[in-house]
N, C-alpha and C positions, 0 to 999 in steps of 0.2 A: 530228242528235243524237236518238236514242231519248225517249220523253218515258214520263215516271217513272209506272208504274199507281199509281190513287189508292188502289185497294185496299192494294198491297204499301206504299203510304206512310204510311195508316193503321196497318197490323200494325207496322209498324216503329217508329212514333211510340209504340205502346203497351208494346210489348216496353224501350226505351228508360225509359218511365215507371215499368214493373214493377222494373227492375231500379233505381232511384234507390230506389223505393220500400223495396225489401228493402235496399238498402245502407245508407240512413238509419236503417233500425229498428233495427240492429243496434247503433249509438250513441244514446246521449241526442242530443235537441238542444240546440247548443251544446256536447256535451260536450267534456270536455278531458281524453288520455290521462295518467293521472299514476302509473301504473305497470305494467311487464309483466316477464313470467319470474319472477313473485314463489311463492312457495308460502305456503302457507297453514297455520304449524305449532304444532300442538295442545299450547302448552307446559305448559299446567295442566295436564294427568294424570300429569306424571311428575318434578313437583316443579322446573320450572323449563327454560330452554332445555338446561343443560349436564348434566343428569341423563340424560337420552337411554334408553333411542331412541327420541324422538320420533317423533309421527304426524302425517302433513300431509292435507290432503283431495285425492282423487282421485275420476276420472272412473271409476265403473263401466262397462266396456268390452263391457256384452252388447250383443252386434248387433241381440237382438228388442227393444231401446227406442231403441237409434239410432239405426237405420235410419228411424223415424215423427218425429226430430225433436227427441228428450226423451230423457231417460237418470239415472240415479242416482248419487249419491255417497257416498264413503265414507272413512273414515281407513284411511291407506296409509303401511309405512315410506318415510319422506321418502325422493326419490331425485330432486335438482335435474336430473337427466339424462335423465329421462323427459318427454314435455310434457303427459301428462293430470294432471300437479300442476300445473301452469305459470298464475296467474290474470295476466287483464290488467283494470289498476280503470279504468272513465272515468266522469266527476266533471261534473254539472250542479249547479248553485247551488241550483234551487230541487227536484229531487227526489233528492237525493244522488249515490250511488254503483252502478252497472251493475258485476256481476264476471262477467269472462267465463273460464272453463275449457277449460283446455285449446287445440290447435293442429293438431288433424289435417287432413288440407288436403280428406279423404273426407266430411268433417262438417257442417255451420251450425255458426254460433257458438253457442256455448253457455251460457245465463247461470244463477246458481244463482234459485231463483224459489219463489214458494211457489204450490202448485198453486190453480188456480181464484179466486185473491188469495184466500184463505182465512185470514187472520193472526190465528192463535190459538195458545195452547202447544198443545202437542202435535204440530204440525202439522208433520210433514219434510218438508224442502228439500232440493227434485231440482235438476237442467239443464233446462231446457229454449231451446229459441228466443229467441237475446236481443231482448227488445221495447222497453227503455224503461219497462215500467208499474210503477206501486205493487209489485208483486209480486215486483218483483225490483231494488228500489229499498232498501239497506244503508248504514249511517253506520259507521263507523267512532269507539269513543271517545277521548279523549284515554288517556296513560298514567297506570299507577295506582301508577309504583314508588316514592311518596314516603309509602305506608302501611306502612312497613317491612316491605314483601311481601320475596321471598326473590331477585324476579327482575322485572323490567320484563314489562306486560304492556299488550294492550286487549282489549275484547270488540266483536262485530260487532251494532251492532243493527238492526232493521227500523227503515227510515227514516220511513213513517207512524206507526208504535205504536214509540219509543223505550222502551218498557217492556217489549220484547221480544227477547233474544238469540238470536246462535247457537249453539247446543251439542251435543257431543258427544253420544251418547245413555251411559244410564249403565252401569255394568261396569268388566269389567276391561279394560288397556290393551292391547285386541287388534286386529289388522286386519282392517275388514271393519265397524268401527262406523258406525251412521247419524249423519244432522245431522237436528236438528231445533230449533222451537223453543222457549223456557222463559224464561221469569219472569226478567227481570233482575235482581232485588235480591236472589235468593240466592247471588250471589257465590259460585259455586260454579267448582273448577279446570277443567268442562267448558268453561265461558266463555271461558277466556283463551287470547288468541293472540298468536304474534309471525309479521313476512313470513321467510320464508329466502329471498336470492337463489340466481342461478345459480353463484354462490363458493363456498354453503354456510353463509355466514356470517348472523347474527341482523340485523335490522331492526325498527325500530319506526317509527309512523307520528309524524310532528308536521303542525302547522296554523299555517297564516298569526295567526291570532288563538284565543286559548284563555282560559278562565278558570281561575282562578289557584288551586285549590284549596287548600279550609283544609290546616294539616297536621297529620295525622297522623289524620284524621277521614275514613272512610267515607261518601260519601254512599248517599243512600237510593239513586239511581239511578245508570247510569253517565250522564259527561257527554261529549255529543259537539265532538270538534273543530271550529272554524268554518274554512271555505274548501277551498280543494285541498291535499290532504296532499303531504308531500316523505317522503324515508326517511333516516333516521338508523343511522347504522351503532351496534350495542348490542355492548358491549364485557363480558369475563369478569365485568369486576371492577365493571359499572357498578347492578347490581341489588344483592349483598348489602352495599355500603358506601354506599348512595346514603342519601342522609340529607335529611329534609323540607325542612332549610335550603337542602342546595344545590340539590335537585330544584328548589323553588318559582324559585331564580336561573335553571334552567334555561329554566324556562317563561317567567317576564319576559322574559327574554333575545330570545327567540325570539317 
């Protein structure tokens, strides 16, 4: 029987280590997949999910930033059929949420990130290489449709600075808008989002454990859900007849 060179067992050993390596960073540790195929749809800029035609985020598709690993995004009419809308969330306890974009099989995973961990307004958020770090680490808040808004909504915040969303950039509702991000407490329609699956239909995020917000009172901040989110199917009629009483049942409930 042939007897194995130490060298060729060495490369092998390390090639074997390279590759665990890149296949772990790509998830949090621990993490837990707790949704894919979802889109990402910008329902504040046009008065609600059923006002349409909504924008969802999408992958900028130039080849001279995807090809080095990084790439940019932008609001695109929603189109469930496409996969550079497609986000998949995975969820660690102690640093949030990883969202990764997109599904080309030409690509790395893609996570949305803020360049250089840079977390300040102003600052737009690209794709880049999913790593796991602060910089590309997002919460998610609970829903706010018990302030007799017009529609069920949440905003995305940065998981280290929750005093920080993601938003639309400002204008008109065109394609082609950047993300960046901005001051949470001006509650403004760039902030709000709802998922769309691959149905087409509207989703909103719930939590294992939530606080029970006053009613009918804005707070200063948004607040974030505790644990792994599940999705709730959001129905025509459930935003403009939703009433603080029954929202707040809703929340105990759950």
């Amino acid at each position: 029987m042939p007897k194995c060179d130490p060298d060729m067992k060495s490369t092998v050993l390390l090639l074997v280590t390279l590759l665990l390596l890149v296949t772990t960073a790509s998830r949090p540790a621990d993490g837990r997949r707790v949704g894919t195929d979802l889109l990402l749809a910008a329902v504040g800029l046009v008065g609600g999910p059923w006002a349409g035609p909504n924008r969802c985020i999408a992958r900028d598709n130039d080849p001279a930033t995807l090809k080095w690993g990084y790439g940019h995004m932008h609001l695109w009419d929603c189109n469930p059929n496409i996969e550079d809308q497609r986000t998949r969330w995975d969820y660690e306890p102690q640093t949030g949420y990883q969202i990764a974009l997109g599904d080309r099989s030409d690509l790395a995973n893609l996570c949305f990130d803020i360049p250089a961990g840079d977390i300040q307004p102003g600052r737009r958020v690209r794709l880049y290489k999913c790593n796991g770090t602060p910089a590309q680490s997002f919460q998610p808040s609970i829903i706010y449709e018990h302030l007799k808004d017009r529609y069920p909504y949440f905003v995305l915040m940065v998981n280290s600075n929750r005093r920080l969303c993601l938003a639309a950039a400002p204008g008109n509702n065109y394609n082609g808008r950047h993300l960046y991000l901005e001051a949470c407490e001006n509650w403004t329609g760039r902030h709000f989002w709802l998922f769309m699956g691959a149905d087409g239909a509207y989703y909103r995020p719930s939590f294992p454990r939530m606080a029970v917000p006053e009613s009918g009172k804005r707070p200063e901040f948004p607040q974030a859900g505790l644990g792994p989110m599940h999705l709730v199917r959001v129905s025509r009629g459930q935003g403009p007849q939703a009433t603080p009483a029954s929202v707040n049942a809703i929340l105990a409930r759950e």
